[in-house]
N, C-alpha and C positions, 0 to 999 in steps of 0.2 A: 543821294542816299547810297553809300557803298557799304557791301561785307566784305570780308574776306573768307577764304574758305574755312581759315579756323575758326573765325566766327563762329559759322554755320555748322561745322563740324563738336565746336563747345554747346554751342544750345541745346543740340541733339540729344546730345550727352547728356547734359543737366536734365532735361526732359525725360530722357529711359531712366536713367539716377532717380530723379525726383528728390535730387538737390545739389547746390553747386559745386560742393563737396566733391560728391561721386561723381561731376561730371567731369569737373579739374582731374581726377587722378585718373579717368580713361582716357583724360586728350594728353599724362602729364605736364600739367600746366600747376603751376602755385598753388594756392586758394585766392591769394590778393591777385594774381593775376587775370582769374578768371573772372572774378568778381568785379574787377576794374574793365573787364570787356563786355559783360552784360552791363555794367551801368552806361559805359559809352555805347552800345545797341540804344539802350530807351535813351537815352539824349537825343541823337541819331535822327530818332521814332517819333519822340515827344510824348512819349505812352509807355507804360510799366509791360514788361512781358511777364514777369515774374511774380506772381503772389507767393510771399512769405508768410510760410506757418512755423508751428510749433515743431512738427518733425520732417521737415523739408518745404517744400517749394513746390508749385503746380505751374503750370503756364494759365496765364490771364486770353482771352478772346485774341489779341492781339497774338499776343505767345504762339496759338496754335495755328493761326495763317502763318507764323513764321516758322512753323515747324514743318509745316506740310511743304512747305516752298524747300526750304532748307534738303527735306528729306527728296524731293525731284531733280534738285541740283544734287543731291550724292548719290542716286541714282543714274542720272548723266554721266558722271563720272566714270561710274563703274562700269558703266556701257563702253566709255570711250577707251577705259584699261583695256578692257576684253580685246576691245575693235583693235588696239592699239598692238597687242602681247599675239596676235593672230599672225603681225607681219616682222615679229623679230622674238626671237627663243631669247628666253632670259630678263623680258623687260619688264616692264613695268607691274608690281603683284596686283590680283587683283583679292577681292574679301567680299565670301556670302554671308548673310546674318540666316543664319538658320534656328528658329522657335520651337521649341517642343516641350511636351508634358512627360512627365514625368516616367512612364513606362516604356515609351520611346524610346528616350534617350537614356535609360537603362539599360533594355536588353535587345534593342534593334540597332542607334547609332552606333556602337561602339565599333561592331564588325562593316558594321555601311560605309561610313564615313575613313576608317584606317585604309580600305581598298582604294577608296575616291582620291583620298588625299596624297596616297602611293603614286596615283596615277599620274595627278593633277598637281606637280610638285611650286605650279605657279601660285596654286588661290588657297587661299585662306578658311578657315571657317569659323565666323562667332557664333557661338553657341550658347543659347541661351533656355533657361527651364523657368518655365512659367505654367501659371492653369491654362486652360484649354481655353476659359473665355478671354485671357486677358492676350494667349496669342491670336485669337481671331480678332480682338480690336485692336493689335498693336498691326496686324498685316494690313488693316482697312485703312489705318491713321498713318500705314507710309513706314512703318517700327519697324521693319523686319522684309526679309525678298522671298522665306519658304515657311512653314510653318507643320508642324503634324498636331493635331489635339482633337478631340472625340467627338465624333458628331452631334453629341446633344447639346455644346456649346452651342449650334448654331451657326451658320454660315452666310448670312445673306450676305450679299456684295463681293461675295469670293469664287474662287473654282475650287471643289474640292474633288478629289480624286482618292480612292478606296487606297486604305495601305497594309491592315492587318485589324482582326477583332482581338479587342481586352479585353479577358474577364476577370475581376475578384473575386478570390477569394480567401477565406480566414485560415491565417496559418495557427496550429495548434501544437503544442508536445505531442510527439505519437503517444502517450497516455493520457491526454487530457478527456476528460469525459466527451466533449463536443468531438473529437477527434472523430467517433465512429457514429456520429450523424450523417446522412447523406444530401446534406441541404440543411440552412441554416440562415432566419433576416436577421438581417441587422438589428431591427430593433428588438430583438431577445437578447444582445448583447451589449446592451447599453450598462451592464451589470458589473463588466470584464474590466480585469486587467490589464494595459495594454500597453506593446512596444509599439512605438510609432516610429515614422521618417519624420525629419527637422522639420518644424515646424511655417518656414517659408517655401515648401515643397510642393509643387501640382500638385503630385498624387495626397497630400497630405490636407493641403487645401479643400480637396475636394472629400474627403472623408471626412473632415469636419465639420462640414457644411450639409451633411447626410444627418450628423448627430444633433446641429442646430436644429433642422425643419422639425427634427420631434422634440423639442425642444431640452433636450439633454447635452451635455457633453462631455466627452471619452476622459477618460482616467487613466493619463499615460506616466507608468512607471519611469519610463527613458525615449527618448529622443538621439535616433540614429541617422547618420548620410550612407543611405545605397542598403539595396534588400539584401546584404550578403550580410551585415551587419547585425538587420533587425532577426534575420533568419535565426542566426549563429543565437541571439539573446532570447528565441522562442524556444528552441532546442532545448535551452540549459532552464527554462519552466520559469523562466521572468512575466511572461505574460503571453497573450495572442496576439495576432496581429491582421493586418490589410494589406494583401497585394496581388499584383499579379500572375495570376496562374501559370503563365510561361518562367516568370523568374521562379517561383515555388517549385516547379517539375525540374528546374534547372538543376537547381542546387541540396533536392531531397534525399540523391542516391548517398550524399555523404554526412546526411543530420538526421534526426531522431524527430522529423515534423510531420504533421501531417497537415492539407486540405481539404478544407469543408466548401463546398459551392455557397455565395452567395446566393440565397432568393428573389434579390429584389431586385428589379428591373435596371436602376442606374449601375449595377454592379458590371453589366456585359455592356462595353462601350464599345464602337468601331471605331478604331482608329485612322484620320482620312489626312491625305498631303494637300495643305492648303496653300493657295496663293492667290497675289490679287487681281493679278496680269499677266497671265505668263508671257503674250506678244511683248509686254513691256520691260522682263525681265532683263538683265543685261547679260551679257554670252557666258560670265561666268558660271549664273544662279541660274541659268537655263540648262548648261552641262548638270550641274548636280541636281535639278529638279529632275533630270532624263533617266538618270541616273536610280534615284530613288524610288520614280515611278514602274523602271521596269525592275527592281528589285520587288515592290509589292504582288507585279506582277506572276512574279513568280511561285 
């Protein structure tokens, strides 16, 4: 039974994808190409890795032994880049998979990550935005080397380390009535008008999921990418909005908005630097874990 590492590097793909599709265009591979080297895997195997559904693809029991193997072998790798780029300048790049939700990687990576990557002109960074629970299962399942998402997802099986608290809150027209509330739940807003972030978005996810448990949900006039956007459409009395108190103070001194505190408890989340092993990390995702963690520090 032999892979090859593109192999192992296409199933991956197809797995984070969650279908062959999107896993073909991050390895640039065909579609018949890809498709022709998972069917040669289950020949291989004599076992299906792949369940076929209607909007993509899952890994079958098999699928996921192959995945977590797949995912220690590119881990090795990335170890051996490090180990390797330590005893000659210029060689071989290496690439951290770095996870994050959605207020993170708004208004903390951007300045985090342009200094590291200044510095660090060898390594790579993938970046990815997802909910808070689905980066704490993608770190346990081997998906990912660093991870930031809110404590209340959960952490067993991981190290988590303090990085900054998030709080929401409701953005308003500085004339909107609620504007001069001082505190305001969510559910007296299940009523509103509202600008949202795209709907595949952590921060967006998880506001949704606030309006599910009371069995309602939001009435979004428009669907926006990044709080500068939905800011700019709450301004001009499109509707209210959900987000970050740090991005809201950011961008108030130039718009006509105001913030109201949410009341309810999932509204103040801490945000924490997850991983699954830092001894196991490899020298790349261990510089930028050091990196991030004394940034919180601060």
């Amino acid at each position: 039974m032999q892979f090859d590492l593109v192999d192992l590097k296409l199933f991956l793909a197809i797995v984070e994808a969650g279908s062959i599709t999107g896993g073909s265009e991050r390895c640039g591979l065909a579609l018949a190409a890809a498709s022709a080297r998972v069917r040669a895997m289950e020949a291989m195997l004599g076992t299906s890795l792949l369940e076929r559904e209607r909007r993509g693809v899952r890994p079958t029991a098999a699928g996921e032994a192959l995945a977590r193997h797949a995912q220690l072998v590119s881990q090795q790798m990335e170890r051996m880049r490090g180990e390797l780029r330590e005893h000659a300048r210029g060689g071989l790049r290496g690439c951290v998979r770095l996870l994050s939700n959605t207020a993170a990687l708004e208004e903390d990576l951007p300045d985090n990550l342009s200094a590291w990557l200044s510095a660090n002109p060898g390594i790579d960074v993938e970046l990815q935005e997802k909910p808070s629970q689905e980066v704490a299962l993608s770190l346990l399942q081997g998906r990912g080397d660093l991870g930031i998402l809110s404590d209340w997802a959960g952490g067993d099986g991981l190290e988590l380390h303090p990085f900054r608290t998030d709080r929401l809150v409701l953005v308003t027209p500085a004339a909107h009535p609620l504007a001069r509330k001082r505190r305001v739940l969510f559910a007296d807003l299940l009523d509103q008008e509202f600008v949202g972030l795209a709907a595949d978005g952590a921060l967006a996810q998880h506001v949704d999921a606030q309006a599910q448990r009371l069995g309602a949900s939001l009435r979004y006039r428009v669907r926006l990418r990044g709080f500068d956007a939905v800011c700019r459409m709450v301004a001009r009395k499109v509707g209210v909005a959900i987000l970050p108190a740090t991005a809201v103070k950011r961008r108030r001194p130039g718009m006509r908005i105001a913030a109201v505190p949410l009341g309810d408890s999932w509204a103040t989340r801490r945000l924490v630097l997850a991983v699954r092993d830092r001894a196991a990390l490899s020298a790349h995702a261990r510089r930028l874990f050091d990196h991030l963690h004394a940034g919180a520090a601060k």
